[in-house]
mmJSON file of the N, C-alpha and C atoms, coordinates in Angstrom:
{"data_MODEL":{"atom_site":{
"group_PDB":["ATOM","ATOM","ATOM","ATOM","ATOM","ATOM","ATOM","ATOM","ATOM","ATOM","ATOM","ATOM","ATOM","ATOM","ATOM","ATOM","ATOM","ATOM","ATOM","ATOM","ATOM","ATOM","ATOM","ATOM","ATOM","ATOM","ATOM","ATOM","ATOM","ATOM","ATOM","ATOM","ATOM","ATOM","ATOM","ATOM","ATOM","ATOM","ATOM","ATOM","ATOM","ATOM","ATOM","ATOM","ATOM","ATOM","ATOM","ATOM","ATOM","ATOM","ATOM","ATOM","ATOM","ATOM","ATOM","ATOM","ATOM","ATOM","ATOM","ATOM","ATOM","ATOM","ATOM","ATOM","ATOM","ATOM","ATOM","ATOM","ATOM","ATOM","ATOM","ATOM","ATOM","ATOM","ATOM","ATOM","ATOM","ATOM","ATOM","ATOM","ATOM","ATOM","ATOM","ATOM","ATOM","ATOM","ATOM","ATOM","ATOM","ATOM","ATOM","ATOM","ATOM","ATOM","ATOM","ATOM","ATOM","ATOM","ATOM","ATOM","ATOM","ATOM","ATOM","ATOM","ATOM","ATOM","ATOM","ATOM","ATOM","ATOM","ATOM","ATOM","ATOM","ATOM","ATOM","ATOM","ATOM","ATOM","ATOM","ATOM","ATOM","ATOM","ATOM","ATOM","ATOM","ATOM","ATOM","ATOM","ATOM","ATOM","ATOM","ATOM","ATOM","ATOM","ATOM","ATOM","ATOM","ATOM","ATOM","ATOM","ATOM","ATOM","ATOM","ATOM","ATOM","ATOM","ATOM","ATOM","ATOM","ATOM","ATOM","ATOM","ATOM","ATOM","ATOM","ATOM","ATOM","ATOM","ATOM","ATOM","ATOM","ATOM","ATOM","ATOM","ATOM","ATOM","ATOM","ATOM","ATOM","ATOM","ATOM","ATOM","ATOM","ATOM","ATOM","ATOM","ATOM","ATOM","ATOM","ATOM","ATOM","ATOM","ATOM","ATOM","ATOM","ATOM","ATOM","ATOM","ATOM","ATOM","ATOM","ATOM","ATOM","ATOM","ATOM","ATOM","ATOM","ATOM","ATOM","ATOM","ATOM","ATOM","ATOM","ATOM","ATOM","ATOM","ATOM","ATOM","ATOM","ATOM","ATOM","ATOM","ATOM","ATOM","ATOM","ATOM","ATOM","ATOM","ATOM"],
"id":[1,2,3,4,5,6,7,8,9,10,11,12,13,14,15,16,17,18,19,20,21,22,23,24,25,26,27,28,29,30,31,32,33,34,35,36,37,38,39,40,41,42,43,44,45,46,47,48,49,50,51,52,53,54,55,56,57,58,59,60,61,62,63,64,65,66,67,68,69,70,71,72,73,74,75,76,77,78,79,80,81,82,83,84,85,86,87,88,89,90,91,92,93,94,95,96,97,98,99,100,101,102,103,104,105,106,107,108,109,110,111,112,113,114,115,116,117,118,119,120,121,122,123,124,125,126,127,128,129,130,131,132,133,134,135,136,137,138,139,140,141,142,143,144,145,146,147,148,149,150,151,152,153,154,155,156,157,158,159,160,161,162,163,164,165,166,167,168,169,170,171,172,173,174,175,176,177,178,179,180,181,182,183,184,185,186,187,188,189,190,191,192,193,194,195,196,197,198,199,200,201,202,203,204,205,206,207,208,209,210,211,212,213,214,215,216,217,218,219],
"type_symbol":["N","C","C","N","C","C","N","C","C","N","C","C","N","C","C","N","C","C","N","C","C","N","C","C","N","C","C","N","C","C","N","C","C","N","C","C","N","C","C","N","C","C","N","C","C","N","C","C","N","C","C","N","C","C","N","C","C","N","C","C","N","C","C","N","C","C","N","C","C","N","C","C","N","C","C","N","C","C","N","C","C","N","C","C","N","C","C","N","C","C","N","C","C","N","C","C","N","C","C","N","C","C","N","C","C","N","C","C","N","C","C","N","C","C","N","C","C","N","C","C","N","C","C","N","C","C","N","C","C","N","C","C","N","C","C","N","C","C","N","C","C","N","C","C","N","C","C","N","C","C","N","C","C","N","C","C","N","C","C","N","C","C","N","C","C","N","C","C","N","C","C","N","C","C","N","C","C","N","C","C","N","C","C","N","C","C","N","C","C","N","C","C","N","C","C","N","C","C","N","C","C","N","C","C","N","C","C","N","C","C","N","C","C","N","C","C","N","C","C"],
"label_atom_id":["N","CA","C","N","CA","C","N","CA","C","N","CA","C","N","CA","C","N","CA","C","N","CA","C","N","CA","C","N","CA","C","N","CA","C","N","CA","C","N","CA","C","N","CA","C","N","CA","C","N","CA","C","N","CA","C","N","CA","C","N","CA","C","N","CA","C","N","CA","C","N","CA","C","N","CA","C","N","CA","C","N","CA","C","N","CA","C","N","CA","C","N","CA","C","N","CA","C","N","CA","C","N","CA","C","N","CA","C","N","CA","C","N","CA","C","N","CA","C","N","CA","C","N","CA","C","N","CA","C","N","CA","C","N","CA","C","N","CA","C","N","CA","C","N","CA","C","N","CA","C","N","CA","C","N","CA","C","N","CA","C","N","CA","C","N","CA","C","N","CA","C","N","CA","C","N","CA","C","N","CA","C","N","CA","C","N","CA","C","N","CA","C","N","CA","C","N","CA","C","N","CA","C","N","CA","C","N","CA","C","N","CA","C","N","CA","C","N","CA","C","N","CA","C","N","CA","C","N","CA","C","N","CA","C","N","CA","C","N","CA","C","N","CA","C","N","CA","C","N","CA","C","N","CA","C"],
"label_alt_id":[null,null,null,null,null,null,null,null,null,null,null,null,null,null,null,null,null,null,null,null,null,null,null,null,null,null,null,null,null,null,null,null,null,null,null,null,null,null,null,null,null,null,null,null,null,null,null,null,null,null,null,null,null,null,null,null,null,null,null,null,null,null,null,null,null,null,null,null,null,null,null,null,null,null,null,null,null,null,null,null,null,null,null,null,null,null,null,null,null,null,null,null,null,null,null,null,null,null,null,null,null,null,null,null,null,null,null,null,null,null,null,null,null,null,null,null,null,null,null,null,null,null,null,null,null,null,null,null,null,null,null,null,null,null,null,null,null,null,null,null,null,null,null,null,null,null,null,null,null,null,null,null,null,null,null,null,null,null,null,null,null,null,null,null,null,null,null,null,null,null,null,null,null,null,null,null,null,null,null,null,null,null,null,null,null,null,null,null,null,null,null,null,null,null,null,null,null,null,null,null,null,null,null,null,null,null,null,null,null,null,null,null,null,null,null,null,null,null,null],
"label_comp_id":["UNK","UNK","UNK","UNK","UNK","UNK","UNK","UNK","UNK","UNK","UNK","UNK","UNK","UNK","UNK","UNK","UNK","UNK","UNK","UNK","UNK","UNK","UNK","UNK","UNK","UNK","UNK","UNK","UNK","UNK","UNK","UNK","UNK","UNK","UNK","UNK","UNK","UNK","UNK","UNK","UNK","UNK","UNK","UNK","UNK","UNK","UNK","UNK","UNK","UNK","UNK","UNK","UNK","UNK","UNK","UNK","UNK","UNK","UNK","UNK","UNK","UNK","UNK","UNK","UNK","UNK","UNK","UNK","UNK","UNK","UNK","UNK","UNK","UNK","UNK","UNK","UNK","UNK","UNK","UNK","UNK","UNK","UNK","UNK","UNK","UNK","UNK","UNK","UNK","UNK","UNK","UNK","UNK","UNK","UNK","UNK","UNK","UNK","UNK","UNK","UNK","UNK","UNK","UNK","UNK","UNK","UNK","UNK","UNK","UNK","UNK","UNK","UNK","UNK","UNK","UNK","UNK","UNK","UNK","UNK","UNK","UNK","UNK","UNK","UNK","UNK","UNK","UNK","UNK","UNK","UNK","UNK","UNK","UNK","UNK","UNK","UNK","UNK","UNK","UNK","UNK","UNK","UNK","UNK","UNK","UNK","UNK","UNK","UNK","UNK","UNK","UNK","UNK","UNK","UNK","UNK","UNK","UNK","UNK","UNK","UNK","UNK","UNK","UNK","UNK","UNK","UNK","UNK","UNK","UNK","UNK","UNK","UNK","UNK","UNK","UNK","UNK","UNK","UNK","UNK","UNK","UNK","UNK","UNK","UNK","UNK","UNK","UNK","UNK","UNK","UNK","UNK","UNK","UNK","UNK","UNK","UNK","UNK","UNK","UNK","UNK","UNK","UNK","UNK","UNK","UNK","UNK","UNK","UNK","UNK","UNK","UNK","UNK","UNK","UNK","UNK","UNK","UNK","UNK"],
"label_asym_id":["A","A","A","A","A","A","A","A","A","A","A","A","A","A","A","A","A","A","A","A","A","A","A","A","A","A","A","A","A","A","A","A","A","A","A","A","A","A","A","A","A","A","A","A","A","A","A","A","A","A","A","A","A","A","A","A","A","A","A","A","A","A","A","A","A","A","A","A","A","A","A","A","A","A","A","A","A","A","A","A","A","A","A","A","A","A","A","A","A","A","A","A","A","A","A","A","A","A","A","A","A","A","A","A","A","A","A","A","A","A","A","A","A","A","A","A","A","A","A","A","A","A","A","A","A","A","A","A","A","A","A","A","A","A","A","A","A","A","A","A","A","A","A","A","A","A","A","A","A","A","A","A","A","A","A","A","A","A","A","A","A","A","A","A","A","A","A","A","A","A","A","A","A","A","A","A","A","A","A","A","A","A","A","A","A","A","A","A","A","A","A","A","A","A","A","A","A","A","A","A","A","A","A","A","A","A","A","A","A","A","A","A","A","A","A","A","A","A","A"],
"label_entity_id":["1","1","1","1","1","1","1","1","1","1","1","1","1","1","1","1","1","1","1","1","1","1","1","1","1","1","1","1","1","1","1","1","1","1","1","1","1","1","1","1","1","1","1","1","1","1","1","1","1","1","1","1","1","1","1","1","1","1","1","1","1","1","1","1","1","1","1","1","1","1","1","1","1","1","1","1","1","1","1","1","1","1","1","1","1","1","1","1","1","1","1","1","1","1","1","1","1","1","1","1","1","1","1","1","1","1","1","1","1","1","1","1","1","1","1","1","1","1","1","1","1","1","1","1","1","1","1","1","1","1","1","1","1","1","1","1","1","1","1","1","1","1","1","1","1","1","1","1","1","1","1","1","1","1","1","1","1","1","1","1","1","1","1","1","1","1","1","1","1","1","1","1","1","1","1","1","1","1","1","1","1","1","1","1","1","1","1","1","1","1","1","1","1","1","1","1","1","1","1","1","1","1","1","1","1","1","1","1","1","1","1","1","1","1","1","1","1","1","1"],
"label_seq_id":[1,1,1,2,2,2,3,3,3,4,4,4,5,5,5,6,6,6,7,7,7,8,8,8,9,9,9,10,10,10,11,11,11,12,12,12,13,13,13,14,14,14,15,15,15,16,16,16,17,17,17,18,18,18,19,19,19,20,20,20,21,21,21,22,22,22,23,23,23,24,24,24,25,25,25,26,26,26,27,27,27,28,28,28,29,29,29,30,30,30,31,31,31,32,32,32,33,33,33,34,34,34,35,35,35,36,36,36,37,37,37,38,38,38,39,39,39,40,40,40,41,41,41,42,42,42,43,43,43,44,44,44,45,45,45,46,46,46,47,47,47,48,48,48,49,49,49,50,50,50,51,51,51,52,52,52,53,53,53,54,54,54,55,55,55,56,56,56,57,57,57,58,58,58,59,59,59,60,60,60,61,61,61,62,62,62,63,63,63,64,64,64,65,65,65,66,66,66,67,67,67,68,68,68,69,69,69,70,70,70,71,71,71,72,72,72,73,73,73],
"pdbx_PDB_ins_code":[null,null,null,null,null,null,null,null,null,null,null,null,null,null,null,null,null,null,null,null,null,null,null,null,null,null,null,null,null,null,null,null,null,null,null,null,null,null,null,null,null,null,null,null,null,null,null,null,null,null,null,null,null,null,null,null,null,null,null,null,null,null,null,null,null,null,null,null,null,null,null,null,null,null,null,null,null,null,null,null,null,null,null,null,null,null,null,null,null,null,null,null,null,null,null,null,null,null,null,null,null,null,null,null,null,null,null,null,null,null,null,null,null,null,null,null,null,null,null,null,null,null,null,null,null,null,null,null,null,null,null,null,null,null,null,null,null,null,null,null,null,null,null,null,null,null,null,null,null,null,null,null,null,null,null,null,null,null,null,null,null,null,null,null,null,null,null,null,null,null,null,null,null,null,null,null,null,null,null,null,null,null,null,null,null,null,null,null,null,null,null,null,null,null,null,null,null,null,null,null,null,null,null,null,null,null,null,null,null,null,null,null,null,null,null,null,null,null,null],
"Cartn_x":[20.439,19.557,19.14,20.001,19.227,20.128,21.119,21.952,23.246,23.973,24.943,26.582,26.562,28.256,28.735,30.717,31.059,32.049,32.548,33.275,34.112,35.615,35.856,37.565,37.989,39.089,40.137,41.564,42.325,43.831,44.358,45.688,46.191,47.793,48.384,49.837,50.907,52.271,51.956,51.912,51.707,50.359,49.205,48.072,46.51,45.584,44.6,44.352,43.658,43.519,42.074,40.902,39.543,39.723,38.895,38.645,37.307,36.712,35.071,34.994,34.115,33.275,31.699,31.443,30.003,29.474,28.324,26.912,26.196,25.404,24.316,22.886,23.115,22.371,21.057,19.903,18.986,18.867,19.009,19.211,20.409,21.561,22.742,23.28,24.417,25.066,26.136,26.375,27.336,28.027,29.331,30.029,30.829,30.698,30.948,31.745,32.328,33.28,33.117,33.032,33.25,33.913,34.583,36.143,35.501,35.984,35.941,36.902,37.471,38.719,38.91,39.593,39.514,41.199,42.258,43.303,42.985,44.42,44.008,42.95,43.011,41.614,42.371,41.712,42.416,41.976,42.745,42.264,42.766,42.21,42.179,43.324,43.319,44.301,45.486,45.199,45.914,45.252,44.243,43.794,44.987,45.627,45.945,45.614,44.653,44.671,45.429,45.854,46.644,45.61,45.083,44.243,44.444,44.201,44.712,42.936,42.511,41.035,41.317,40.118,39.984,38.764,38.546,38.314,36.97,36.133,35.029,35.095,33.613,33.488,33.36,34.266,33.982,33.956,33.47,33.358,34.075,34.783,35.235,34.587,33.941,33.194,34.087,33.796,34.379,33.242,33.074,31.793,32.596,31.847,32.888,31.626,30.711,30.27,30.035,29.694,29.611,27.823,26.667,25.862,26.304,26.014,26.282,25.313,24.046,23.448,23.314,24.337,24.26,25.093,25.462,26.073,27.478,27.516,29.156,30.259,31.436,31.935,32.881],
"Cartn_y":[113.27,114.124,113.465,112.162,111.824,111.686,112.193,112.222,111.163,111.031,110.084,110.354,111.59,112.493,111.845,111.413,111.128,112.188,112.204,113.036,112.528,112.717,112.316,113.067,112.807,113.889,112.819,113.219,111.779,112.696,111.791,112.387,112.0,113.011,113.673,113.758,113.817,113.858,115.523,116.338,117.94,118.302,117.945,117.799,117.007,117.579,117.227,117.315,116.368,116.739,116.481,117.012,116.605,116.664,115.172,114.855,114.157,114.246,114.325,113.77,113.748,112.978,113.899,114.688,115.138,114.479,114.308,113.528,113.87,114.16,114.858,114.13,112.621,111.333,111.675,111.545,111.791,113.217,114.172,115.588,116.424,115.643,115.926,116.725,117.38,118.468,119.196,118.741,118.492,117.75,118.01,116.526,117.906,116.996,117.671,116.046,116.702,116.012,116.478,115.715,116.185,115.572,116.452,115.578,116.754,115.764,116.41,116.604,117.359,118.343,117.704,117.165,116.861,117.62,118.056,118.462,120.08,120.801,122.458,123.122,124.201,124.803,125.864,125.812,127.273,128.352,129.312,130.752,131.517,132.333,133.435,133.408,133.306,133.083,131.957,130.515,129.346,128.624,128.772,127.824,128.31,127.699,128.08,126.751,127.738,126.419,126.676,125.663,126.185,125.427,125.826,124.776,125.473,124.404,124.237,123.957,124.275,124.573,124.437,123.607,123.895,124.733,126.176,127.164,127.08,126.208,126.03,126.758,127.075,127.661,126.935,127.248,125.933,126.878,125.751,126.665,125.962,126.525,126.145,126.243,125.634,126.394,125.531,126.193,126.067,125.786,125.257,125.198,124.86,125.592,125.38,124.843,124.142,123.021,121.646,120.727,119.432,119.121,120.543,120.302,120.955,119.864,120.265,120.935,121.403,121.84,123.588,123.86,125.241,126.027,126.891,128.123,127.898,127.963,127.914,129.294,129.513,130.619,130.1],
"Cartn_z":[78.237,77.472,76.169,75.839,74.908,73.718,73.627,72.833,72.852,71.805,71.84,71.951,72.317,71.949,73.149,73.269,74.596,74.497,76.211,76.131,77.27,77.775,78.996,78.89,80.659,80.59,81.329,80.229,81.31,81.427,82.025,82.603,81.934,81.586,80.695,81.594,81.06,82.073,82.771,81.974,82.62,83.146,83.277,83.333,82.842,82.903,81.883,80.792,79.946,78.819,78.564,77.889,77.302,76.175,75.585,74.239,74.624,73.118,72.462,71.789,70.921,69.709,69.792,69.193,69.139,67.937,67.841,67.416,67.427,66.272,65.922,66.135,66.521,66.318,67.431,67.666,68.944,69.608,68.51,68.608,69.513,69.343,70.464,69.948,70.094,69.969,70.176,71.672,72.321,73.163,73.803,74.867,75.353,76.562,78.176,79.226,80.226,81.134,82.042,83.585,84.56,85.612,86.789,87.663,88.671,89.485,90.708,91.225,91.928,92.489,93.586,94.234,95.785,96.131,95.496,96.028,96.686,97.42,98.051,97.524,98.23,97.719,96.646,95.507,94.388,94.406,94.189,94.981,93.385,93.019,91.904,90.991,90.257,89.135,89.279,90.032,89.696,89.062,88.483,87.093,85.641,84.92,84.058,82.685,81.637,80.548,79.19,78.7,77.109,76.063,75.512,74.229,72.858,72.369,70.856,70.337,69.634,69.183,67.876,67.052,65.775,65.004,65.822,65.181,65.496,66.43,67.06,68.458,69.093,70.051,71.023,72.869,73.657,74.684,76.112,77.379,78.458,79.595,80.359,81.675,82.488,83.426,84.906,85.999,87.282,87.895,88.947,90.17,91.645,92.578,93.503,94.483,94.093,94.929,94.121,94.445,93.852,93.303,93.175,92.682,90.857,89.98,88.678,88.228,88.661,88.341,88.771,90.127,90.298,89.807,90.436,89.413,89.21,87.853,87.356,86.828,86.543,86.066,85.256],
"occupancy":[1.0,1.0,1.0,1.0,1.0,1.0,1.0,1.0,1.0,1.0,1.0,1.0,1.0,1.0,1.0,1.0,1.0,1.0,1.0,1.0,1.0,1.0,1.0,1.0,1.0,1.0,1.0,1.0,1.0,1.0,1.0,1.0,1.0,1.0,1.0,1.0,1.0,1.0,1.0,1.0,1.0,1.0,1.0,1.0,1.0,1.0,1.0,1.0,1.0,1.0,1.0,1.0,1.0,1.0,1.0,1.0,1.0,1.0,1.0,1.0,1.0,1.0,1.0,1.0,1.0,1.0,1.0,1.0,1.0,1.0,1.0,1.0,1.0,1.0,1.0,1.0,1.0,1.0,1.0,1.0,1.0,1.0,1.0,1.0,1.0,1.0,1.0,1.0,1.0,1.0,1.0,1.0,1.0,1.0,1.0,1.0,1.0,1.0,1.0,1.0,1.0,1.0,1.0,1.0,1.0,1.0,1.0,1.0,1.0,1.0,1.0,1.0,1.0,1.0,1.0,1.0,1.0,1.0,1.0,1.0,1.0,1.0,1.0,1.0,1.0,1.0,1.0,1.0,1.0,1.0,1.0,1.0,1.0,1.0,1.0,1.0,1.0,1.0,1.0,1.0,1.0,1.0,1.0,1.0,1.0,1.0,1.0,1.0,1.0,1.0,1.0,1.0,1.0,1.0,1.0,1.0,1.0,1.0,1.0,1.0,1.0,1.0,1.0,1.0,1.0,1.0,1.0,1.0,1.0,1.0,1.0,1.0,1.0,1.0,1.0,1.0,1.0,1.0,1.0,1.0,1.0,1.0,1.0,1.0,1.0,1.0,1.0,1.0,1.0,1.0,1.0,1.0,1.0,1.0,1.0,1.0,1.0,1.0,1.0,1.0,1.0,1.0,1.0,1.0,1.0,1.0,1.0,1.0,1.0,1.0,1.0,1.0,1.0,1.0,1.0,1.0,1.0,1.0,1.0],
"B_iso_or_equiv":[0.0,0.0,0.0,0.0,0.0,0.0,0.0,0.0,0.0,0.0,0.0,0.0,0.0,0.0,0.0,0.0,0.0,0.0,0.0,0.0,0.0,0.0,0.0,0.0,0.0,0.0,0.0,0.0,0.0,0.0,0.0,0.0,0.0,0.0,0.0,0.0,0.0,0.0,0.0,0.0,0.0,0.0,0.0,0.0,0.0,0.0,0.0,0.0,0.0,0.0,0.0,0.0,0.0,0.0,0.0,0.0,0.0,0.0,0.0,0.0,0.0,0.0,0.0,0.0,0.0,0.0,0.0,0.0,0.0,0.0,0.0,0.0,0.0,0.0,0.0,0.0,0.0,0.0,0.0,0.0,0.0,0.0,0.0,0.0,0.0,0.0,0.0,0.0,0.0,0.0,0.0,0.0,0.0,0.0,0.0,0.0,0.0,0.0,0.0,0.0,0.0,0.0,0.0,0.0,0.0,0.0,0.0,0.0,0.0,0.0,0.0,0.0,0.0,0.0,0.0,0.0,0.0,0.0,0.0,0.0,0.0,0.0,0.0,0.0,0.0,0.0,0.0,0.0,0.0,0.0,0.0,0.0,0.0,0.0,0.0,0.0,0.0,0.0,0.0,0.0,0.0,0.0,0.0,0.0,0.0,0.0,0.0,0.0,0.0,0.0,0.0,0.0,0.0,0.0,0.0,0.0,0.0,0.0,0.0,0.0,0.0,0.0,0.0,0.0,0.0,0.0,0.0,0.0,0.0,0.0,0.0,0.0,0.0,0.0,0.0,0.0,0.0,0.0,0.0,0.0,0.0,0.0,0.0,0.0,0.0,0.0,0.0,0.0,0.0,0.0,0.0,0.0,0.0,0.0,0.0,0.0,0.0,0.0,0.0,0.0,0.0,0.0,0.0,0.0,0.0,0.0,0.0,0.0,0.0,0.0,0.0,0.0,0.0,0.0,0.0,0.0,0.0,0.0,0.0],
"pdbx_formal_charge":[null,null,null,null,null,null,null,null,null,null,null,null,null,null,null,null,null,null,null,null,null,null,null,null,null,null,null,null,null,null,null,null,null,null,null,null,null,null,null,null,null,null,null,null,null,null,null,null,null,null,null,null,null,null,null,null,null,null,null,null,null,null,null,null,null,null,null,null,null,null,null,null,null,null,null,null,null,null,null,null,null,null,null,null,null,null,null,null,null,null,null,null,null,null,null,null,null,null,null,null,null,null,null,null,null,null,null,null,null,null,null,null,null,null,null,null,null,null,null,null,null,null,null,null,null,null,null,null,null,null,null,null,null,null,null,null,null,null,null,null,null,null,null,null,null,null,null,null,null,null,null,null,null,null,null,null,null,null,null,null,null,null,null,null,null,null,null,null,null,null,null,null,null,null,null,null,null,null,null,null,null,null,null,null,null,null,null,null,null,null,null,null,null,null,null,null,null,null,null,null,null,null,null,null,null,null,null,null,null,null,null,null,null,null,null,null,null,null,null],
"auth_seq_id":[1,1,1,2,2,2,3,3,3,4,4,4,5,5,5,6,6,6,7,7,7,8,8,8,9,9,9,10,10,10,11,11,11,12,12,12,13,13,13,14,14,14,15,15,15,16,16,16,17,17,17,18,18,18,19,19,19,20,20,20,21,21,21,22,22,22,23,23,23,24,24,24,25,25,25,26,26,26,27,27,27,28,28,28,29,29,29,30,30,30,31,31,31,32,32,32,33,33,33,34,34,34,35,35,35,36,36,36,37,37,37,38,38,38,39,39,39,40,40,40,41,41,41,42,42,42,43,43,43,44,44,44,45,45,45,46,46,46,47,47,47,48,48,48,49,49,49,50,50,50,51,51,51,52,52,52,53,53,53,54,54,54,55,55,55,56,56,56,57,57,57,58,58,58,59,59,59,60,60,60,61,61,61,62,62,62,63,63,63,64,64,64,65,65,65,66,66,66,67,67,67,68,68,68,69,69,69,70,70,70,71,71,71,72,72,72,73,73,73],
"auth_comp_id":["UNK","UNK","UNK","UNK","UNK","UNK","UNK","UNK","UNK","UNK","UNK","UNK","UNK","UNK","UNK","UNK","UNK","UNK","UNK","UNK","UNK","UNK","UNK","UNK","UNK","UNK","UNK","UNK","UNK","UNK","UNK","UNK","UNK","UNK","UNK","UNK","UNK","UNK","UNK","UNK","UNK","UNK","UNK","UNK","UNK","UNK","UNK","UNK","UNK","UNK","UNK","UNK","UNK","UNK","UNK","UNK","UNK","UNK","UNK","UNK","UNK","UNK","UNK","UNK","UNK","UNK","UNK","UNK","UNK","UNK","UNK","UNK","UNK","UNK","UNK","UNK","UNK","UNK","UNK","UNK","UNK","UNK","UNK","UNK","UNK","UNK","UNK","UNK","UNK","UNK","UNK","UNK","UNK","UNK","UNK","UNK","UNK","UNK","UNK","UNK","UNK","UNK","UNK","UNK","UNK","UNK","UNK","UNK","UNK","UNK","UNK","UNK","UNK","UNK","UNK","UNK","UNK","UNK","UNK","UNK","UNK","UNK","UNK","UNK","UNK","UNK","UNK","UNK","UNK","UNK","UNK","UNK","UNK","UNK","UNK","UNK","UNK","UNK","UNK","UNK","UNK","UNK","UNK","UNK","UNK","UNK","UNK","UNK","UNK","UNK","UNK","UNK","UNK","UNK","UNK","UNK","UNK","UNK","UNK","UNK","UNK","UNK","UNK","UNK","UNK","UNK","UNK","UNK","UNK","UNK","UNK","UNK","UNK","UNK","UNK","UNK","UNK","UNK","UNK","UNK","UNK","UNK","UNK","UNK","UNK","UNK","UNK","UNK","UNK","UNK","UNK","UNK","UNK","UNK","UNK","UNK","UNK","UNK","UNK","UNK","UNK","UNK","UNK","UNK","UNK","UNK","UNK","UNK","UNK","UNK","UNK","UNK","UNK","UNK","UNK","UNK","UNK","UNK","UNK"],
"auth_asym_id":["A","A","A","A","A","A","A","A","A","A","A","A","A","A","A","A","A","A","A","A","A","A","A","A","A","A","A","A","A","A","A","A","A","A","A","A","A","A","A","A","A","A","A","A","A","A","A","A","A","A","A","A","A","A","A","A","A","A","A","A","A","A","A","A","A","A","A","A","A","A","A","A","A","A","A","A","A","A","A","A","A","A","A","A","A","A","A","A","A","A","A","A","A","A","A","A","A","A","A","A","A","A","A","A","A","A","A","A","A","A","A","A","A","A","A","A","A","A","A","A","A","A","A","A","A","A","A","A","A","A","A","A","A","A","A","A","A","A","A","A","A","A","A","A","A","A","A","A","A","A","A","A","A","A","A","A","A","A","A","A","A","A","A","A","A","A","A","A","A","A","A","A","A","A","A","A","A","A","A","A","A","A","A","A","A","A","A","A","A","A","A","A","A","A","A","A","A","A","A","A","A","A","A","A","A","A","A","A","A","A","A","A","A","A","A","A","A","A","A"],
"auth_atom_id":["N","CA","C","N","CA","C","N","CA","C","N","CA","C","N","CA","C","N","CA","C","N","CA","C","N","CA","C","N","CA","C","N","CA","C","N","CA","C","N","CA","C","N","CA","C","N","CA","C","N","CA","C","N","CA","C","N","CA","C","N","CA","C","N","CA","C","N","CA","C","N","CA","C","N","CA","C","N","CA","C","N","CA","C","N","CA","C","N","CA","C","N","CA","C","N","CA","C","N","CA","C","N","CA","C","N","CA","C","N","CA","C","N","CA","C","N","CA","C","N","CA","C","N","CA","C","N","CA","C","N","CA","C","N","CA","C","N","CA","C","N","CA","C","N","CA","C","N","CA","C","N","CA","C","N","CA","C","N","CA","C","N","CA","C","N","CA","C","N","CA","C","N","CA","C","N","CA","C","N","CA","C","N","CA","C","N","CA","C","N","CA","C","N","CA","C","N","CA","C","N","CA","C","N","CA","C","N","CA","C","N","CA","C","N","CA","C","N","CA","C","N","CA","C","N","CA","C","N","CA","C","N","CA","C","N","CA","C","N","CA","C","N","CA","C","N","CA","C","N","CA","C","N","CA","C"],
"pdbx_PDB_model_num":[1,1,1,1,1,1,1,1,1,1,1,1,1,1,1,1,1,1,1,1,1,1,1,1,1,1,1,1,1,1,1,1,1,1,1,1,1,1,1,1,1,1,1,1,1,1,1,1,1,1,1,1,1,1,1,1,1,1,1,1,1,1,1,1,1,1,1,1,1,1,1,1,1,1,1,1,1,1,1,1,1,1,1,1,1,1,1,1,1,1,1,1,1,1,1,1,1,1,1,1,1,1,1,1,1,1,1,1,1,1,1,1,1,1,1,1,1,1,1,1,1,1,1,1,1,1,1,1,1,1,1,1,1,1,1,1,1,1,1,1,1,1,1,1,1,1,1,1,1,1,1,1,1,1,1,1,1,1,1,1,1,1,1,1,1,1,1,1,1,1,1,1,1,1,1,1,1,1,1,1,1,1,1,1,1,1,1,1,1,1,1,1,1,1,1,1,1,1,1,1,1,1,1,1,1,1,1,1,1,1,1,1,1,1,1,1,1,1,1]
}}}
């Protein structure tokens, strides 16, 4: 989009972790990550996340096909 923010998600002994850098540089704004799931299929309340936030607003979204562009929750 034009912008310069990175963002990426790496493994962690207990799970994942995402870290950023946002950049305001080329009208950017935000940083985003994306992984693709290939283990069982998850069924209703086995996602569990713990985050630690510094008082900014963030989103977590799910997609349960591999187009990033369709509908997320």
């Amino acid at each position: 989009m034009g912008g310069v923010s990175r963002g990426e998600i790496i493994t962690i002994d207990n799970g994942l972790r995402f870290r950023g850098q946002v950049s305001l540089q080329n009208n950017g704004g935000f940083t985003s990550a994306r992984m693709s799931y290939g283990g069982s299929p998850i069924s209703a309340g086995q996602v569990r996340l713990r985050v630690k936030g510094d008082g900014r607003r963030y989103q977590f979204r799910v997609r349960l096909d591999d187009r990033y562009d369709g509908v997320a929750w």
